[in-house]
Structure formats: structure tokens, C-alpha cells
N, C-alpha and C positions, 0 to 999 in steps of 0.2 A: 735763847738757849733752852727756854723750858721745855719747848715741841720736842727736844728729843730725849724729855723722861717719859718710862713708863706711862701709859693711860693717865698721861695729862692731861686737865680737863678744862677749857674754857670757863671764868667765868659765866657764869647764868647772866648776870647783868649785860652782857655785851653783847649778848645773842638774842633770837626770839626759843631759837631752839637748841639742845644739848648738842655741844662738838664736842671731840675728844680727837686725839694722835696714836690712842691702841698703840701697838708694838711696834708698826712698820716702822719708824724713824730711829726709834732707839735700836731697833735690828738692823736698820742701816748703818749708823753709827759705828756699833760694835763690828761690821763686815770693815768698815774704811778703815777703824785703829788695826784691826790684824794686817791689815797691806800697809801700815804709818803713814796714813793721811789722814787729813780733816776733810769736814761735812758744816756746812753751815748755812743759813737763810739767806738771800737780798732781796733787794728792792730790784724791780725788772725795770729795764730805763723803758720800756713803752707804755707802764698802765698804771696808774696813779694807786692802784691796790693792789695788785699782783704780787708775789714774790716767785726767787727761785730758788731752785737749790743748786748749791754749789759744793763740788766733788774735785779730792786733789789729791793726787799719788804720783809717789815717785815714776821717775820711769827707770827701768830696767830691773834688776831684782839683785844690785850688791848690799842693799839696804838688809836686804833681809838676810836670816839665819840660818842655817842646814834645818834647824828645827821646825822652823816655818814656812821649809822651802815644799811642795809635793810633787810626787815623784811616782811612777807605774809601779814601784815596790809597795809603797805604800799605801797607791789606792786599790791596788788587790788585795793585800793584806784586810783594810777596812771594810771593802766590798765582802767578805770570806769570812768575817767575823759577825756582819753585821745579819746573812741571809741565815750563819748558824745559830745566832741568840733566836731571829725571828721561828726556826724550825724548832726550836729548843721549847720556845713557849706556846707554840701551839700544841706540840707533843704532850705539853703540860696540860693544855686547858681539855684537850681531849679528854687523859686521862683519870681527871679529875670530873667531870660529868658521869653522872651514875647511867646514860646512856649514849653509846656512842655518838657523835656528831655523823651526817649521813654525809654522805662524797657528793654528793650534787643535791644542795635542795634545789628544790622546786617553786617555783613563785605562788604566792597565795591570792586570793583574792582580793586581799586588804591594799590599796593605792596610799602611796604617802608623798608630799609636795616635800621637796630641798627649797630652800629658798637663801642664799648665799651668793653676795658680788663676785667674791674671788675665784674664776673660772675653776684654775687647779683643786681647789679644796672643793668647790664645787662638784667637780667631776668624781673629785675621789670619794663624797659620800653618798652620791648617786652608786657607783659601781657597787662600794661596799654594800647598799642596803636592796641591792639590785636583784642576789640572790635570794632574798627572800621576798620583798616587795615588790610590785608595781610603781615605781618611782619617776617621778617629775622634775624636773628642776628649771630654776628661774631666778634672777640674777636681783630684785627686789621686790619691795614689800608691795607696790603698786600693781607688779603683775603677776602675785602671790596674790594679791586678796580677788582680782578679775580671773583668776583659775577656780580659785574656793567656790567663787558667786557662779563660775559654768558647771563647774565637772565635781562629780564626789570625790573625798579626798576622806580616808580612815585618821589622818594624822596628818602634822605637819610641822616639820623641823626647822628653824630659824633663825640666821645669824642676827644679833643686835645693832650691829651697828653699819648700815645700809644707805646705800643714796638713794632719794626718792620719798621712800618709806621705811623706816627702820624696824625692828623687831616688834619694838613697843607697842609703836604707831598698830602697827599688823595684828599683835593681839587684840589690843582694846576694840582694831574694826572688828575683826570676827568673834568677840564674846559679847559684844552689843547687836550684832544681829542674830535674835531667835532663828532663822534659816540655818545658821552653820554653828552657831556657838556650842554646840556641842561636838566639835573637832578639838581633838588633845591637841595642844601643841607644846612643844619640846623647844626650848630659847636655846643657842646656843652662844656663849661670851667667853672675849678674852678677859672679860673683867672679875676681878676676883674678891671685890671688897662684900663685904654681908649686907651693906645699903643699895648694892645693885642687884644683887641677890635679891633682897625683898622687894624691890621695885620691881624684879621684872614677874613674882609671883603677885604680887599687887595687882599687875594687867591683868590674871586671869591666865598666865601660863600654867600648864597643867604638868612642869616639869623645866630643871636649869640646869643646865651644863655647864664647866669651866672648859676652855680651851688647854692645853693641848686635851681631846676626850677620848676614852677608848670604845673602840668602833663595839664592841661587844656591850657595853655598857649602853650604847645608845640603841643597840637593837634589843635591847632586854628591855630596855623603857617602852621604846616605842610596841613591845608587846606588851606589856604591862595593861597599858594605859588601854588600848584595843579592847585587850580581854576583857577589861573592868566594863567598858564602855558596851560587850556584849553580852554581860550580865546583866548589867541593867536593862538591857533592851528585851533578854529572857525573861526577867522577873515582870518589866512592865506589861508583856504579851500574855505571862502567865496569868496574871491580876486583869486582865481582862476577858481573858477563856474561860474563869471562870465567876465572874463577876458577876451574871444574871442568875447564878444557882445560891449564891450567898446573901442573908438576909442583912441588909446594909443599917447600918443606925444611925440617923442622920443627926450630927451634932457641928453647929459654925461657933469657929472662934472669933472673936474678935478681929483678926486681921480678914479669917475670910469674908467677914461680914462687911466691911471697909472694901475687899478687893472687888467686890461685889456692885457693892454703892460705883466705883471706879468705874469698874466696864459700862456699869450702864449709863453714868453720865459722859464717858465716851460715844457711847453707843449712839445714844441720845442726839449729841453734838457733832457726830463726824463733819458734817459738811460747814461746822463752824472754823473757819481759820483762827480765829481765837480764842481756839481752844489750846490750852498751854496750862503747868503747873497752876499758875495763879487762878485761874479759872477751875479748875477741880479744887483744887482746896477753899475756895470758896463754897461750892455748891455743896462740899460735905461736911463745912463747919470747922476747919482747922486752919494751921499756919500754911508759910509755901514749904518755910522750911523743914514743917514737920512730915509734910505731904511727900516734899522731894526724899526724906530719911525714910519714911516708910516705901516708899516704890520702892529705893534703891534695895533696900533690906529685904524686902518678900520678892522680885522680881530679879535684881543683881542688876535692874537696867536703870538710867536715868527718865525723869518723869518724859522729859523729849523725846527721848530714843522707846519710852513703853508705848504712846500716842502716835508716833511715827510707825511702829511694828505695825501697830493693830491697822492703821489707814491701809499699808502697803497690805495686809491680807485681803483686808475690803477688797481694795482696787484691785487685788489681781481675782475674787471670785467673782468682780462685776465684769471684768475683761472677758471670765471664762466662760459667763451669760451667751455674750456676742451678742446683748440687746441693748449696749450703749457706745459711744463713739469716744474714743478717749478722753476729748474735753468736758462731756461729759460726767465722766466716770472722775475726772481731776476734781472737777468743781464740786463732786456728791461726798469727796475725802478731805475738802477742804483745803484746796489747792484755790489759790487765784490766781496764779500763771500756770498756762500748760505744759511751758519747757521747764518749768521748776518741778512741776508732778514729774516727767519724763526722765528725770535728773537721778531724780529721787528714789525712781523706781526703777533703774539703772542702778543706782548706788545699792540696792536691794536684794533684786533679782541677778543681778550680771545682765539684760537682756534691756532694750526698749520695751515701752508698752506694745509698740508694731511688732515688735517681733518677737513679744509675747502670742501676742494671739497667732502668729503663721507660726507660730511653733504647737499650737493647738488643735493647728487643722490636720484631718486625719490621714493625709498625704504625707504629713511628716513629724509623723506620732512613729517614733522605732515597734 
């Protein structure tokens, strides 16, 4: 009976990974009681785990009430009331913007990923964000994050709870990889408790929404987020235009001195496979623990995923040589199997190391 409350949640103990029942079941539920039938789970007589669901309604309609009966009076009534509040409030939003809303925008150049199972809703936040964006869409996290790894994307908008790859999952891959992590991305949830709230800004979301959302509200964000992200890219351009006329005064903190000591015993050891937290915090004198707290805090990466970065740049400016052969180029990064390097740097790039390089060659440079 529990499946059909609200965003019931599995225990943790019985799963490897977080399940939940979201709304669909208890909005099943509530459709059956308006007809006066029941809704309830079994056991399927062919699969030892399976269940089903099982659905039961009167038949005919003396059961029901004039009140609950519908009828072409009343779905035009509804239909005539419903398209007049919608005109009522746009008329509002219009005229409360201190410049008018234009009749047709225009697409911008900024691309944003939809990333949501549910066709229908799927479809409808494509359209809505259609008029202004460049918009993708794709139905999970696994081939959301194999779009991020091929194509630029300004932004990207995410339902939580997904088969495959969920929300989460999707953030954490893309704010661990320095290639893309800096893409906003916008969660979207029916869930409305403040511990899922902070868990999904935890990942590294740059923005939460509760479901039911308002489509203006998400394209206000999703500009927000943009804009901010092309100030920084202003300022950082700025500070380097004029960075060789300004007399610099070189002063290292403590962490940069530390971050330092790092790269180079990376540097040092790429072609070591055992090169791992425990191994740098040795060589610089400290714990693993303290080692793994300081990456994560000056970098935001963990020690595995900061040594995994740096290998994957190696390998793709040794690729970009064309003076070494993949196995090569795996073994000089610290790889001991080549389909593991292959894997890895796939998981990286979106591309194999082969087709890394035909993507180099200048037949098929755009």
C-alpha cells in the first residue's frame, strides 16, 4: 500500500541505489477513486519478482452522480474558461515588464540540453524554450552526458529521477569533468523536501526547481545562469588583454605552494600506474586523508578524478603530436591496459583515441 503515497521512498538498505514512486501512482490512484474503483499491486503468476498492477471499475456509469457525470456543456464551459485565465495572464505579464515582450523572438546562439523520460513533458519544455534557445532533447542521463562529451551545450536542464542515469548521477559526471563542468545545469524535481533540495545543490547543480514549474521562471534562470557565466568569461579575457602591461607581484600561498608541489609530482610520475592519493601524499609529507580534503577544497575534484584530468590532457596533446601510437601514448599516462586508456578517454572526451586523431586530420577540421 505504501507505493501509492506521495514520493515514497525505498528504503536505502534494500537497494544499491535510491528508488522512489514520485506521483505517478498516487495520481493513478486518485484518477480510479473518481471512477469508484480500486488500484492495487500483485504478484504476476509467471515471475518470481515481478508484480502487477491491478485496475477495477464499474462498468456502465449509474454508479456515478450528475455531478461527476461530463458532458459537451461542460467541457466547453472548462475549455472557455481555462484559454481565458491563460490570456488574462499573459496580458498581465506583458504589461507588467517595463519593456514590451516582442511577438516573435528569435533564437539566440546559446544551445541548452532537455534531458527528461517523459515524452509529453519532454516535448513541451523543448517547445517552450524553443523560442529563445537552441534546444535538444533526450530522454536520460546516459545520453545527456554522451551529447555534453560531443556538442557545446550553454546549459542544461534535468529531470531527477531518470532510468539509466538520474539527475544526480548526470551532475556529479559533468562537474567532475574540467572539459564541461562548467555548464549550469538546472535539476528539475517533483520532490519537494529541503534534504533533496540540498542534495541535489550538493552535486554541483547551479539551480532546483520544484515541479509543477513556471516555464518563465525556468527561462529567467536559465538566462541568469548564461549571462553570469559570460561575465566571467569577459572578465577572464579582460585580465588577460591586459595582463603583460601590468607589473604583477608575485606572492604563493600556502595552498598554491602545495598545488604546485602536486602538479609536479604528477607531472613527475604520469607514466606511474600507481600513482593515486596515497602515493602524492606521501611524496609531499602529509595524510591521504588530508591530501584527499585539500584537492577536493582547492580543485572541487576528487584526488582520482584531479590525476585522471591531468592524464586525459597528456594523452590527448600526445595524440595531437601524431608521433606516438596509442599504446603508446596509454602506457606514457599510466595505463596498463589499452582498452582501459580507450575507455577512459571515451569517458572524457565523447570520442575514441582513433577518432581522436581522424578528427585532427585537416580533411575534417570544419
Amino acid at each position: 500500500e505504501r507505493i501509492f503515497e506521495r514520493f515514497y521512498q525505498v528504503n536505502k538498505t534494500f537497494l544499491d541505489t535510491k528508488f522512489g514512486t514520485g506521483i505517478g501512482l498516487h495520481l493513478a490512484r486518485e484518477l480510479v477513486k473518481l471512477h469508484h474503483g480500486i488500484i492495487y499491486a500483485e504478484k504476476r503468476d509467471d515471475s518470481e519478482r515481478g508484480i502487477q498492477m491491478v485496475v477495477r471499475l464499474p462498468m456502465g456509469k449509474e454508479h456515478l452522480s450528475p455531478d461527476e457525470m461530463e458532458t459537451p456543456e461542460k467541457a466547453a464551459i472548462r475549455t472557455s474558461m481555462y484559454f481565458n485565465a491563460n490570456n488574462d495572464d499573459l496580458s498581465e505579464e506583458k504589461n507588467s515588464q517595463n519593456e514590451p515582450l516582442p511577438a516573435s523572438a528569435s533564437k539566440t546562439k546559446y544551445k541548452v540540453l532537455v534531458v527528461e523520460d517523459e515524452d509529453e513533458l519532454r516535448k513541451y519544455i523543448v517547445n517552450e524554450l524553443s523560442a529563445i534557445y537552441r534546444v535538444t532533447g533526450c530522454s536520460n542521463g546516459k545520453e545527456a552526458l554522451e551529447l555534453v562529451l560531443k556538442e557545446h551545450f550553454d546549459a542544461v536542464v534535468s529531470d531527477v529521477m531518470m532510468p539509466v542515469m538520474d539527475g544526480m548521477a548526470l551532475t556529479c559526471k559533468i562537474k567532475q569533468n574540467i572539459n564541461i563542468n562548467h555548464i549550469p545545469i538546472i535539476l528539475l524535481t517533483a520532490k519537494i523536501q529541503e534534504k533533496d533540495h540540498i542534495e541535489g545543490l550538493e552535486t554541483g547543480a547551479d539551480a532546483y526547481l520544484t515541479k509543477p514549474f513556471n516555464t518563465n521562471i525556468l527561462e529567467q534562470t536559465i538566462n541568469n545562469l548564461i549571462a553570469n557565466r559570460e561575465i566571467l568569461r569577459t572578465k577572464f579575457s579582460g585580465g588577460q588583454e591586459y595582463g603583460d602591461k601590468v607589473t604583477r607581484i608575485e606572492m604563493k600561498s600556502a595552498d598554491e605552494i602545495l598545488m604546485n608541489k602536486v602538479v609536479k609530482i604528477i607531472s613527475d610520475n604520469l607514466a606511474n600506474p600507481g600513482l593515486n592519493v596515497e602515493f602524492m601524499a606521501n611524496s609531499v609529507g602529509m595524510s591521504r586523508v588530508h591530501m584527499h580534503r585539500k584537492l577536493k577544497e582547492l580543485t572541487n575534484q576528487s584526488a582520482r578524478d584531479f590525476v585522471r584530468n591531468v592524464r586525459m590532457k597528456q594523452a590527448a596533446l600526445l595524440l595531437s603530436d601524431n608521433k606516438f601510437g596509442i599504446a603508446e601514448v596509454a602506457y606514457a599516462t599510466g595505463f596498463n591496459n589499452v582498452s582501459h586508456f580507450s575507455t577512459s578517454f571515451r569517458g572524457f572526451y565523447g570520442v575514441s583515441p582513433t577518432e581522436y586523431i581522424e578528427n585532427l586530420k585537416p580533411n575534417n577540421i570544419n
